[in-house]
N, C-alpha and C positions, 0 to 999 in steps of 0.2 A: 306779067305772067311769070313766073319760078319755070324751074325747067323741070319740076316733076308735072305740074299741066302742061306742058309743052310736050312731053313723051306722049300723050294718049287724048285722046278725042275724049270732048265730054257727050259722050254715047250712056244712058242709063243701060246698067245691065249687071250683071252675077266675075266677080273675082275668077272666078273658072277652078283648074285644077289648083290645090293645090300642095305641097308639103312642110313639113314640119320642120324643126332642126333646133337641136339641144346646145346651149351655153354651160358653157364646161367654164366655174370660178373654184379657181386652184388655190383660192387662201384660205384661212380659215376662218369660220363664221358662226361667233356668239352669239347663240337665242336669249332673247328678252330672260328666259329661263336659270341664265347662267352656261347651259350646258355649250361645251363648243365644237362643230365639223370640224375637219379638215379639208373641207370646200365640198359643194352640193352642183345640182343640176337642174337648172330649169330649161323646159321644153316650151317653146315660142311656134308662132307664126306669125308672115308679114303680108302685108299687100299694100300693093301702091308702089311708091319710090320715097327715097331719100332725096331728099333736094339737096343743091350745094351748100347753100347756108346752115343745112341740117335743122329748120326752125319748124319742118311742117311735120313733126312725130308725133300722135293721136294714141296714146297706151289704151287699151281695153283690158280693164279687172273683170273677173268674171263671180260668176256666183258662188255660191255652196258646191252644187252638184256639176256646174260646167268643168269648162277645162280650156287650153289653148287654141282648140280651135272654134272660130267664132265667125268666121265669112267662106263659101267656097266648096268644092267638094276633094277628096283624098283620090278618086277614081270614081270612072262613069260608070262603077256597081254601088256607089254610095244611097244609100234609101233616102237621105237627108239630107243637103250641106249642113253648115257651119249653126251655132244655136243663135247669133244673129244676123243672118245673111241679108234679113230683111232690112237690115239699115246701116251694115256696109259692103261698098261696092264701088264702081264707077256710075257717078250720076244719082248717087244714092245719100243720105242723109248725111252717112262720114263718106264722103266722094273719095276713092283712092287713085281720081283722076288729080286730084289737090293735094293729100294728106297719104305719110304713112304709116298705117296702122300696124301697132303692136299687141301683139294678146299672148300673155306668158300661163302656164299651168304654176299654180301657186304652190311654195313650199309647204312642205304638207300633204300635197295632192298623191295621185297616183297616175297618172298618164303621162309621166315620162318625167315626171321633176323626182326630186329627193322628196324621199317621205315611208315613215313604217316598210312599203312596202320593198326600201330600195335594199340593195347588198351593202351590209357593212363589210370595208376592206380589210377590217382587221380580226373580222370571225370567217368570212366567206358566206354569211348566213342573212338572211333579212333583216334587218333594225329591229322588226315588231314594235314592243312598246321600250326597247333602247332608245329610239329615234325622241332626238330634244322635243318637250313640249313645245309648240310654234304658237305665236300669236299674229294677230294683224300686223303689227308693225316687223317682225319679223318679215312675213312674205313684201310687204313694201322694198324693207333695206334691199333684199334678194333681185327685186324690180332696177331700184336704183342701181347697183352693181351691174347686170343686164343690160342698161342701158348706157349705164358710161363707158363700160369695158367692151360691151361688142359691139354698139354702134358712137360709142363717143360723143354722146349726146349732153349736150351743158342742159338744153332745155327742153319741154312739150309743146304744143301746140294747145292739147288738150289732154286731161285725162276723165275718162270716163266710165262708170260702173252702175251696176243698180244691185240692190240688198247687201250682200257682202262685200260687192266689188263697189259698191257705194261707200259701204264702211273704208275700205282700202285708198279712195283717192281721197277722202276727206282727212287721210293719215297720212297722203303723199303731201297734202297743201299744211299739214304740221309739221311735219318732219324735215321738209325740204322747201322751206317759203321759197314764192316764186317761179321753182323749177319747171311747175305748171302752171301757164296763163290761164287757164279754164280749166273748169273742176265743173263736171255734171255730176250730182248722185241722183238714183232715182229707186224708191220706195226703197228708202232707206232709213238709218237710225243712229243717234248718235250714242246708244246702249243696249243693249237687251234688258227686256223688262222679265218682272217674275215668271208670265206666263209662256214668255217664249223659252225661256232656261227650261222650264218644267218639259217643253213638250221634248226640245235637243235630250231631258234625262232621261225621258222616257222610252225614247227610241236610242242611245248607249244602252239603257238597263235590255232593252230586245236583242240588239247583239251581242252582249256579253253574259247572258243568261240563254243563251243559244249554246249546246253543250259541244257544237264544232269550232267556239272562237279559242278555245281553250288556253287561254289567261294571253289573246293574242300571238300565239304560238304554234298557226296554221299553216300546211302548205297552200300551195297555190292553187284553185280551184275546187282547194277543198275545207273554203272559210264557214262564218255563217250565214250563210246563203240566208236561210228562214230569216234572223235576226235582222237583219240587214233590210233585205226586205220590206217585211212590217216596221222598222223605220222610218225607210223610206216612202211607205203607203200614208204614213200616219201625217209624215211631213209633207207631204204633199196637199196631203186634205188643208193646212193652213197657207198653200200656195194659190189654192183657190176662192173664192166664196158661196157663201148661200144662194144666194139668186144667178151666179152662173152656173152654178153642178146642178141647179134646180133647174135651167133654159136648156143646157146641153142633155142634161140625163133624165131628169125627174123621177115617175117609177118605172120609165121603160123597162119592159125585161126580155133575158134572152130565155134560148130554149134550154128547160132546166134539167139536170141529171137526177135520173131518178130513180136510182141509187145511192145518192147523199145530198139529204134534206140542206147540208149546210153547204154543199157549192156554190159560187159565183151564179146567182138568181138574177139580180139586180144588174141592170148596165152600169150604173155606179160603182159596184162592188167586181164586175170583170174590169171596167179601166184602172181600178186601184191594183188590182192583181197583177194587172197588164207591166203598170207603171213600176212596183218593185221588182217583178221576173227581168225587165230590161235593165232595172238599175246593177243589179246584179251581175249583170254581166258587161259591167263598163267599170266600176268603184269597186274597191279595197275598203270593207266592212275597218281597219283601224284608223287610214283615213278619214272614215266616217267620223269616229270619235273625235281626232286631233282638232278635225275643223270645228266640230260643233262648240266645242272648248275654244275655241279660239275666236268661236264670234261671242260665246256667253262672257268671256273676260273683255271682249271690247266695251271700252268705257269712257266717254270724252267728259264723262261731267266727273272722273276723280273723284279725291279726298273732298275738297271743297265743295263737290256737288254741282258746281256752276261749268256750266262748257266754255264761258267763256275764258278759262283760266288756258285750255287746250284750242280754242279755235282761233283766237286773239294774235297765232304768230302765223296764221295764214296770210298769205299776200294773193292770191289767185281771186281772179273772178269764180262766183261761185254760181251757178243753177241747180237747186235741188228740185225734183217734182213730186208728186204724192198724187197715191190715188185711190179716189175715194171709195173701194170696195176692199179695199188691203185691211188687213182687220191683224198681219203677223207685224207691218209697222206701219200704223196708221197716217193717216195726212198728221194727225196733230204731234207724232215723234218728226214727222219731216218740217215740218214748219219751226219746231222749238231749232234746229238745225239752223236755220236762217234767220228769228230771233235774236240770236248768240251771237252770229257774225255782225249782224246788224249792230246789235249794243256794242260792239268792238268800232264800231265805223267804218266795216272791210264791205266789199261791192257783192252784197247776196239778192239772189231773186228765187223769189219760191212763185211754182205752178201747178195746180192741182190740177187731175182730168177725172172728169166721170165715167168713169167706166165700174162693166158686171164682171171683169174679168179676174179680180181680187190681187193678191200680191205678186202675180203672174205678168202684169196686165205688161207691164214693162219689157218681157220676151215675144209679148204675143202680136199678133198684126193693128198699129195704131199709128195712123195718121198723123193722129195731133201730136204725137208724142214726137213723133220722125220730125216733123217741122219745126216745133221747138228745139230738138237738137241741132237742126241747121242754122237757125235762125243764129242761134248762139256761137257756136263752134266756127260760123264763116262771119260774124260781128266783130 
């Protein structure tokens, strides 16, 4: 037994309070882009312990829309913990009676890392779209730095993501063979395909034809809300699928106003409403963009077109999952993922689950999926 299970009974149960806290790296840091900081800021949080040997750190990438906080609550007025509480904790899938967990807000973000919306030191004024284009491997380096400089970490235990944060540790087992033993991604991709670029253009072309983003050069509170938004409604609807908007909603309706034929009729159509008024008041509408861009330029299959030319210097065990209602990156982009590794002769295992819950299925409440993360992560 390590002496971070030695601190804490293996009791199932919730991370409890917790707080955040920002890693301040004072050097300077060149984006994939060319353009270069004078050092940025990522916002983390932890749970669990650091052992002696430092070998039980578990990173958590998060998605498009997440952020750092992903087990726990901020204060006992919070309406929600953390956006995966359900599978970490003590006694829980990533047990943080074993393991310590990391989850950073990614470059680019807006909830307390560097990004659009941060102060540039040398205007006194927000980045807007000064702030360097970011891509995936960007926010990784930013992770690695994070990791070696405030907790001096040589290795992971595990790292772990699903959709984007899948994209992310499948660029942490490139960029950095080894440094992680295990690599989960889940309903993940090793590209964007045409249709999902179309839908990310479609929702930039909503906020910046929204006439308060005004060329990114908004105060604070007074972005494009509308834009933004309907974005976010739109991206949402490929979060989920047919047959679960159709079990959860169908044509249920609520009671209608009857004064505008075109309000929110439909239960369908008030949870979408629901869904972008809350985004809105969490995300930074230029955020929005950087990221979207930054998953349409992720690309493991290259000039050559073959993934194996990018996935070939991975050394991690790998488990991808896919599930079979995701239709933004279906089982068969997750499998080609494990194919590639395979024809390399590196250790992949692909697991697919049936579920109606669509490309969501991965945040949502799933058994199977908790257990195959342990099964793996404590193997």
């Amino acid at each position: 037994m390590n002496d971070a299970q030695s601190m804490t009974p293996e009791i199932p149960g919730d991370v409890g309070l917790v707080e955040y806290h920002d890693f301040l790296c004072e050097q300077p840091f060149t984006f994939d882009c060319g353009k270069t900081l004078p050092g940025f800021v990522l916002r983390y949080e932890t749970y669990g312990h650091l052992n002696r040997e430092k070998n039980n750190a578990v990173l958590i990438c998060h998605a498009l829309s997440g952020d750092h906080h992903c087990a726990g609550i901020h204060s006992l007025k919070d309406r929600k913990p953390g956006w995966w509480d359900n599978l970490i904790g003590p006694g829980k899938s990533i047990d943080t009676n074993r393991y310590f967990v990391i989850c950073s807000n990614v470059l680019g973000g807006c909830q307390g890392s560097s990004g659009p919306s941060s102060i540039n030191s040398q205007t006194g004024e927000p980045y807007f779209l000064d702030f360097p284009e970011v891509s995936i491997a960007d926010m990784v380096r930013a992770q690695y730095l994070l990791l070696t400089q405030q907790f001096e970490l040589s290795e992971l235990h595990a790292a772990v993501g699903g959709s984007m944060g899948g994209m992310q540790v499948l660029q942490w087992g490139i960029a950095y063979p080894g440094f992680a033993k295990r690599i989960i991604g889940l309903a993940t991709t090793g590209r964007q395909y045409a249709q999902t670029i179309a839908f990310n253009d479609v929702g930039r072309c909503a906020i910046m034809q929204d006439p308060n983003w005004n060329e990114g050069r908004y105060e604070a509170g007074k972005g494009p809300d509308v834009g933004l938004a309907v974005a976010r409604m739109m991206a949402h609807i490929t979060y989920l699928s047919d047959k679960g908007m159709e079990n959860k909603f169908g044509r249920q309706r609520k009671a209608s106003d009857q004064g505008n034929p075109f309000a929110a009729e439909f239960e369908v159509e008030n949870y979408l409403r629901y869904q972008g008024k809350s985004f809105i008041s969490r995300f930074d509408a230029n955020s929005y963009l950087y990221i979207t861009k930054a998953l349409d330029h992720f690309d493991l299959y290259g000039e050559s077109g073959q993934m194996e030319d990018s996935l070939c210097a991975m050394e991690s065990r790998v488990l991808i999952v896919g599930f079979t209602s995701d239709w933004l990156y279906p089982p068969e982009q997750n499998r080609d993922i494990v194919h590639a590794l395979l024809r390399c002769g590196k250790d992949a295992t692909y697991a697919q689950l049936n579920m109606d819950l669509g490309h969501d299925s991965f945040l949502l409440h799933a058994p199977e999926l908790y257990q195959l993360i342990e099964n793996f992560i404590n193997d």
